[in-house]
Each structure stands twice: as C-alpha cells, then as structure tokens.
C-alpha positions in Angstrom: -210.6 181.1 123.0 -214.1 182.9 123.7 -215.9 181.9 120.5 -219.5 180.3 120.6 -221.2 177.6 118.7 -224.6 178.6 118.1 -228.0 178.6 115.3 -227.3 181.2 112.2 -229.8 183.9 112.4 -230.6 186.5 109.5 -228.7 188.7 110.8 -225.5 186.6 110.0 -226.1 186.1 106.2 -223.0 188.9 105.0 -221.0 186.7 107.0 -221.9 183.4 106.1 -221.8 185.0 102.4 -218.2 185.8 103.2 -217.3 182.7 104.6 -219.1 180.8 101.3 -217.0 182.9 99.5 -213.9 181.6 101.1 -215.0 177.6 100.5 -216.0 178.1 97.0 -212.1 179.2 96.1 -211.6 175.7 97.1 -214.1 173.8 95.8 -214.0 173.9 92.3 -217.1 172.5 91.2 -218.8 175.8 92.1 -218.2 179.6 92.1 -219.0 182.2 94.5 -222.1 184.3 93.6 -223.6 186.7 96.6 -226.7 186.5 95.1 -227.0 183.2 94.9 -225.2 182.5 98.3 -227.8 184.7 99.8 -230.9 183.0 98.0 -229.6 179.6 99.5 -229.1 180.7 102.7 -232.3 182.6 103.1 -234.1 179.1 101.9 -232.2 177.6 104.3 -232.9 179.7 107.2 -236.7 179.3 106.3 -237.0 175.5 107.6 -235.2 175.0 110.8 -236.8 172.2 111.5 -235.2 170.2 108.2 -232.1 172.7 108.0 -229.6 173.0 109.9 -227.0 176.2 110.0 -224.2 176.8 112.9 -222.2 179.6 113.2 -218.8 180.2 115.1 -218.8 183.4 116.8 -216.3 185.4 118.6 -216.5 189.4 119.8 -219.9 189.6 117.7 -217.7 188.3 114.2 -218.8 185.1 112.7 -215.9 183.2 112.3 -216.9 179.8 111.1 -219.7 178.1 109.7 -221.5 174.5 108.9 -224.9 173.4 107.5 -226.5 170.2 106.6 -230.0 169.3 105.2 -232.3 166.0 106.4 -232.7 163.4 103.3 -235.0 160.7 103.0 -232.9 157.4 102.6 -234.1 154.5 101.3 -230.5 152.9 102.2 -230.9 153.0 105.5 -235.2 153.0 105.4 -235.0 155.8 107.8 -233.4 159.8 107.6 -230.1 161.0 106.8 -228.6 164.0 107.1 -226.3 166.1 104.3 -223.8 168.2 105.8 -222.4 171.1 103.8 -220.8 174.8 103.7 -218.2 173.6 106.7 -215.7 176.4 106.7 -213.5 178.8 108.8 -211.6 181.5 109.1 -208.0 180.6 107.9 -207.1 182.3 110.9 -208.8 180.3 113.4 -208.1 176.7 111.4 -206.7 174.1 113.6 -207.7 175.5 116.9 -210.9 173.2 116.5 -213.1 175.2 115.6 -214.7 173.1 112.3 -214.5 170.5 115.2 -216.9 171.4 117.3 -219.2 172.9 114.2 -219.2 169.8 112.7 -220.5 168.0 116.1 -223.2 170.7 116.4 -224.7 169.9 113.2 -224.2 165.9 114.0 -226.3 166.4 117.0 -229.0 168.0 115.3 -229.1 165.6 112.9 -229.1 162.7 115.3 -232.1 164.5 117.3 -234.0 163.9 114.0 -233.7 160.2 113.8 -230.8 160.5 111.2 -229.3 157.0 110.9 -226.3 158.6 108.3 -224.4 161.3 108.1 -223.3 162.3 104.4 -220.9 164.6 102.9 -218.9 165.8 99.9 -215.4 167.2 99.9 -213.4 168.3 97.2 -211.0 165.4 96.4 -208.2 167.5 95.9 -208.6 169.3 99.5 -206.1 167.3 101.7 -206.4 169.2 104.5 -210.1 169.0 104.8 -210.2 165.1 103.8 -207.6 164.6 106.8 -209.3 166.8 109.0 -212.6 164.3 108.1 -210.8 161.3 108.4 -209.1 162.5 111.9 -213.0 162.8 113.3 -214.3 159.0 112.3 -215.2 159.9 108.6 -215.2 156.9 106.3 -214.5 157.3 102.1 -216.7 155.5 100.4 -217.3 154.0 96.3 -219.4 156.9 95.8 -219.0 159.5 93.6 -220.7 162.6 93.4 -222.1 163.4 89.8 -224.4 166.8 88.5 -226.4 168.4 86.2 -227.6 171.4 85.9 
C-alpha cells in the first residue's frame, strides 16, 4: 500500500489533531477540543523516552495514529504500558493499518521492560472491541471510572 509506520514528530500535530478529532466522535466520554488536543500531544511529544506516539504515513499525509504512556504497576511489580489515541482514517480501516500501529507501540513498550499492556475502548465500539479481541486482547473485570 506504500504507507509507513514511524515516530510522530512536531510537525505532525494538525494531523494527529485531526485524527483525535475523528476518535473523540466515538468515544463518548470525551469531546474534541484542538487546544486541548494540541496541549496533550505537545506533553506527549516532550518525553520520548516514557511516551510513545506512531504515526501512519502515506504520500507525506498522516493517515493513522496510536500512543501509549509507561505506568508504574504494582500488579505486576514491574512497568506497564497504557496504550491510547489508536485511530485511522475510515478510509484506510481494515487494510491493517491500526494493525501494525498497534504492534509498533507494543514493541516500544516491551523494550522498556513493560510486563502489561493496558487499554480502554469505548464499550459501545464493536468494531474496535473485535478488531482488539481479533489481535490477542483479553476483557477484563475492570472498569474504567473519572473525575475531573
């Protein structure tokens, strides 16, 4: 297909704004705000070494993106790694794209000692929870609460 997995840079944040913008209309626990998108991403972008963000790119258009954060678990006594922010392009969905995003940021995470991977999903995305479940991912008794 031509596309490339790679490290976000600066220079990708409209994009990755963009593609927030797309996830949020399906996660509805939170809303898009640019600001705010670009705050979190520029936080991100500041650590690499304990945040993670991967971009898919094809002809110089970002296409597809993942992130994920290292944790501190006292579960497993060891690291663990947060993935977040996986989403792409309803044009490019299914082609496996989120795929090989998805294994980017596991590597990284499993270069840093991470012993679990972690997520959240919107319970009332099938697709994604099937696209999860198709790659190994395992539901848990967990629930996610907040407060803000």
């Amino acid at each position: 297909m031509g596309h490339i997995i790679r490290e976000a840079e600066c220079s990708d944040l409209k994009s990755m704004i963009l593609l927030l913008r797309v996830l949020f209309s399906i996660e509805k626990d939170f809303k898009a705000d640019e600001d705010k998108q670009q705050r979190g991403l520029e936080l991100m972008l500041e650590d690499c070494s304990n945040r993670c963000l991967m971009v898919a790119e094809l002809e110089q258009r970002i296409i597809g993106m993942c992130t994920a954060q290292i944790l501190v678990s006292t579960a497993e006594g060891g690291i663990a790694a947060l993935i977040e922010d996986l989403v792409v392009e309803e044009a490019y969905r299914g082609q496996g794209i989120g795929k090989e995003l998805v294994l980017a940021v596991e590597s990284w995470a499993i270069v840093r000692g991470a012993k679990r991977l972690q997520l959240l999903a919107d319970r009332n995305n099938t697709r994604g929870l099937g696209f999860y479940k198709k790659m190994g991912w395992k539901f848990t008794q967990l629930i996610c609460l907040q407060k803000k």
